[in-house]
C-alpha positions in Angstrom: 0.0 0.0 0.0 2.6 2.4 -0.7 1.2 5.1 -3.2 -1.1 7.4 -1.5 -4.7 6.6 -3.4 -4.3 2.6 -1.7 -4.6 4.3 1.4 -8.5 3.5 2.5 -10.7 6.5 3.0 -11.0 6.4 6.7 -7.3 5.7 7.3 -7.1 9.2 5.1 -9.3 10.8 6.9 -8.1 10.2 10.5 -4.2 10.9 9.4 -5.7 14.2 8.3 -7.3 15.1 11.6 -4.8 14.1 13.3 -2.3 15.9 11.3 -4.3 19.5 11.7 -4.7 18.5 15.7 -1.0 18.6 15.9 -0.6 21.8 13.7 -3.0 23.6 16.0 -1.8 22.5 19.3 1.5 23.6 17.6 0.6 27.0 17.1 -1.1 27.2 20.3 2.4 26.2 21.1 3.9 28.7 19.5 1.8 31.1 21.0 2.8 30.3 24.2 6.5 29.7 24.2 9.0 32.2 21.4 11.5 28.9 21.1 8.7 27.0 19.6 8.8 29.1 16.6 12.6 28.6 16.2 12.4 25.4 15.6 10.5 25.7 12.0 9.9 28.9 10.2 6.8 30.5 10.5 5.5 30.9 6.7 6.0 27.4 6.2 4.5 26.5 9.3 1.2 28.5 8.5 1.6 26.6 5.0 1.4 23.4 6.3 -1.4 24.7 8.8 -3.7 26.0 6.1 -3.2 23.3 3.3 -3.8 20.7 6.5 -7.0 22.7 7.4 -8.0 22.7 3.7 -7.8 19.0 3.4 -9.8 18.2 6.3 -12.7 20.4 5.3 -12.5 19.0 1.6 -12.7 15.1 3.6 -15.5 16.4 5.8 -17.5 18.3 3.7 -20.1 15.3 2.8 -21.0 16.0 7.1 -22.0 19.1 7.3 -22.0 19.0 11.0 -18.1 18.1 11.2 -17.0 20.4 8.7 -18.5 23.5 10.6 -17.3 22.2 14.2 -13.7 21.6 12.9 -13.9 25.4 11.3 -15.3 26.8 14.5 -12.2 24.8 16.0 -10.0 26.0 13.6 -10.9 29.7 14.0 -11.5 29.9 17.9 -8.1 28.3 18.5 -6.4 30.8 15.8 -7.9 33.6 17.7 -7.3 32.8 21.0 -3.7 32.3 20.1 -4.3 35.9 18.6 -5.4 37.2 22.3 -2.4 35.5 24.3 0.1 37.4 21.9 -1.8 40.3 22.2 -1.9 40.6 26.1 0.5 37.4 27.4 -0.3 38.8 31.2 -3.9 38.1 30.5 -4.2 35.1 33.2 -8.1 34.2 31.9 -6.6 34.1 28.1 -3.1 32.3 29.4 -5.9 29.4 30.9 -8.1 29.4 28.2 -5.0 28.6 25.8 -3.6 25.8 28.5 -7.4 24.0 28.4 -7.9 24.1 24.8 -4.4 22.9 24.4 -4.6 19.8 26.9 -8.3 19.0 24.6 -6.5 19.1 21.7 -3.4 16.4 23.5 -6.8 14.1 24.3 -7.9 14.2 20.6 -4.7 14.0 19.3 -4.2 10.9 21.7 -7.7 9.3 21.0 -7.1 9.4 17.2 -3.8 7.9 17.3 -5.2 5.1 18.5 -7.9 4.8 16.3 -5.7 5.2 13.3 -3.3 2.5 14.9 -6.4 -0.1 15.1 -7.4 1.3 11.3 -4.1 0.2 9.9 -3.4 -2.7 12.1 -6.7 -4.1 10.6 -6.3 -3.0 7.1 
C-alpha cells in the first residue's frame, strides 16, 4: 500500500485530523513559548497549517456538521492564540489557551489510537 490513493478513506481521513490536531496544538504552542517558533519557520509552518485545514474540510465536507465544528475549532483556536500574543499577562486568556491545548493532546491521543487499530486491521 505504498502510493497514496491505496490508502483506505478512513485511514485518510483520520491521518488528516490528526495531522491539523498537531498543527494547531502547535501553534497554540507557538503562542505560548517564542523557542517554539525557532524550531520551524513560521510561513511554512502556516503553509502546512492552512493546506492541512483545507484537506480536512475537503474530507468532511459530505458531514455538514463536522465540517463546521472543525472550522469553529480551527478559528476559535487561531484567535485565542491571537489574544495570548496580544496581552501574554492576561491570566483568563493564558488558561483558556492551556485548556484548549490539553483538549486538543486528548484528541490528538484518541485518534492515534484509532488510526493504529485502522491500519493494524487494514
Amino acid at each position: 500500500m505504498t502510493p497514496q490513493q491505496d490508502v483506505p478513506q478512513h485511514i485518510k481521513t483520520t491521518e488528516t485530523f490528526v495531522r491539523l490536531y498537531v498543527l494547531l496544538s502547535q501553534h497554540l504552542d507557538r503562542c505560548h513559548d517564542e523557542g517554539a517558533k525557532s524550531a520551524y519557520p513560521e510561513s511554512e509552518f502556516q503553509m502546512h497549517l492552512t493546506r492541512t485545514r483545507t484537506e480536512a474540510a475537503q474530507l468532511s465536507s459530505n458531514n455538514r456538521v463536522v465540517k463546521d465544528k472543525v472550522e469553529d475549532e480551527y478559528e476559535n483556536i487561531l484567535n485565542l492564540g491571537a489574544a495570548y500574543v496580544k496581552d501574554p499577562n492576561d491570566e483568563r486568556t493564558k488558561d483558556q489557551l492551556l485548556q484548549e491545548r490539553a483538549v486538543l493532546r486528548i484528541k490528538m491521543l484518541t485518534l492515534s489510537d484509532l488510526l493504529a487499530v485502522f491500519r493494524s486491521s487494514d
